[in-house]
Structures are given as structure tokens and as C-alpha cells.
C-alpha positions in Angstrom: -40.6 -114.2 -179.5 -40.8 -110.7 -180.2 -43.9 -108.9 -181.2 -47.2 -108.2 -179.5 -48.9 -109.0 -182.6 -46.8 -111.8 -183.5 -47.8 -113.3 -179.8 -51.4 -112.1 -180.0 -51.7 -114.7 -183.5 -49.7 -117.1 -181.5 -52.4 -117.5 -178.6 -55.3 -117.7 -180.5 -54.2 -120.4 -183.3 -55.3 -123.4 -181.1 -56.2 -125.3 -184.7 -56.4 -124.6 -188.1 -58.0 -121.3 -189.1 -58.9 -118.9 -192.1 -56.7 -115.7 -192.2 -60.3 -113.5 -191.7 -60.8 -115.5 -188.4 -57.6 -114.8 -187.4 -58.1 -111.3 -188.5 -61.5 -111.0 -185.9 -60.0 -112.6 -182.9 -57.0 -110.6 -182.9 -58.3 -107.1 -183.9 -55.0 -106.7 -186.6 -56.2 -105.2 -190.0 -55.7 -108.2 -192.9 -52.2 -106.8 -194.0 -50.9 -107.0 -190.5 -52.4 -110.4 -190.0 -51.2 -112.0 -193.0 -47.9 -110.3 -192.5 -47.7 -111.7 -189.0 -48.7 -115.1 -190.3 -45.7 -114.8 -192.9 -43.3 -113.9 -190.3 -44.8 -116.8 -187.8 -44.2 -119.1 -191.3 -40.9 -117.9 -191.8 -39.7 -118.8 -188.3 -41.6 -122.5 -188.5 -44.0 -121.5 -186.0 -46.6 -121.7 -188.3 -47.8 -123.6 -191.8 -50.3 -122.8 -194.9 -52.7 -126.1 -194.5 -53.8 -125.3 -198.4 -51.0 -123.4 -200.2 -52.7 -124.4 -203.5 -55.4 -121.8 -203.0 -54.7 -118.7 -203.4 -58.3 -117.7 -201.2 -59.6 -119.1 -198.0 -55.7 -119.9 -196.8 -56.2 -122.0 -193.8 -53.2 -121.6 -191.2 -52.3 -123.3 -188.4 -49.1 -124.6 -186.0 -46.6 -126.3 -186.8 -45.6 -128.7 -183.3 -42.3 -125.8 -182.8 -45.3 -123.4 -182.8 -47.5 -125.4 -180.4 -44.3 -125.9 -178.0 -44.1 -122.0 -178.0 -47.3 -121.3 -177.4 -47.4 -124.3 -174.0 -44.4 -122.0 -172.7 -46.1 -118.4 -173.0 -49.3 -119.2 -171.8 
């Protein structure tokens, strides 16, 4: 995996979570968290629990992501 950020968002996704939590545990600004997040999606690390809203997006991993993040903790 490359990317600190990328691995930070990786560790601290142990369920599903609202981008702004995400946000506050990592320290990233909200453009670098939901860009990380989209990246993380991209790569099927990660899903959208509730792509229908368009506020309060809840993320969380997908079973690739969770195998990832067994192996780099």
C-alpha cells in the first residue's frame, strides 16, 4: 500500500464510520480524507455503506480491506 495517509485511514476504519470521524481520528483536512477514502474505494479496500446520500456518507471495509489492514498491523 502506498501512502501514509492512505494507511493512517486504513488503521482506524475498524467499522463503519462518517467521513468527519474519519476526519478527527486521522488529523487529514476533509479533502484529503474523502480523497483518500476515494482512492481506498477505487482499489476495493473500502465501500460507501449509503451511496444514496449525498451527506453523512458512512464508509467502511470491504473484507480485501480488512485482510490488509490484519497484515499491517
Amino acid at each position: 500500500m502506498r501512502g501514509k495517509q492512505r494507511k493512517k485511514v486504513l488503521l482506524i476504519l475498524d467499522g463503519p464510520a462518517l467521513v468527519s470521524e474519519i476526519k478527527g481520528k486521522t488529523n487529514l483536512s476533509l479533502a484529503e480524507t474523502s480523497r483518500v477514502l476515494r482512492g481506498l474505494v477505487e482499489q476495493g479496500l473500502a465501500e460507501c455503506k449509503n451511496p444514496e446520500d449525498h451527506l453523512g456518507r458512512v464508509y467502511g471495509l470491504t473484507d480485501k480491506g480488512y485482510n490488509l489492514q490484519k497484515k499491517i498491523k
